[in-house]
Phi, psi and omega in degrees: 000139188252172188310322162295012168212051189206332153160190214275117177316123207322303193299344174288319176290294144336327174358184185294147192333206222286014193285267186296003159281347174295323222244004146274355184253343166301327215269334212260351174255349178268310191278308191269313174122001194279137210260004155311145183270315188283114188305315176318284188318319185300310176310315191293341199273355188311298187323297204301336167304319175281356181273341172262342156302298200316281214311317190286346163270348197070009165256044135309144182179131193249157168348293168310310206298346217250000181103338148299101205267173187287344179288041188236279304233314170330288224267355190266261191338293180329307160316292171319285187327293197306318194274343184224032184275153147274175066089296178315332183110346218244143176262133162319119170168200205281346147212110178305137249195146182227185171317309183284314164336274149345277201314325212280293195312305185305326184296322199272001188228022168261000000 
């Protein structure tokens, strides 16, 4: 089982305080049914809730299945970096991402 269908990654959940576990646990109690009172709680069950959608549409799919193995994800990254980092080293977004960021989502997502 890889880390994304157990839960969600600690800065996502933990965020700059209680904004965004609020706003993943609204998503995972409007959209999914999950029914916990504790916004933590609710957030952490969001992964496992969208990995049993995905899987129950049948597009779930990880790296492997597709035939990408982890020795590609240096040069993937490498890639990502070149082509869209700014100055900081950081890919641009709604939380900017660095090298190590990038590797960790290709680890968790083989």
């Amino acid at each position: 089982m890889n880390n994304f269908e157990w839960s969600l990654p600690t800065r996502i959940v933990y965020g700059p305080g209680q904004l965004r576990r609020q706003r993943w646990a609204k998503l995972a109690r409007r959209v999914f049914g999950v029914t916990e009172k504790d916004d933590l709680k609710a957030a952490k069950e969001l992964s496992k809730a969208v990995v049993a959608w995905l899987k129950k549409i049948g597009m779930y799919i990880k790296f492997s299945d597709v035939g990408i193995g982890s020795e590609k994800f240096e040069r993937m990254t490498d890639d990502i970096i070149r082509m869209y980092a700014q100055e900081d080293g950081k890919v641009p977004g709604s939380r900017p991402m660095d090298r190590k960021d990038l590797l960790e989502i290709f680890r968790r997502s083989h």
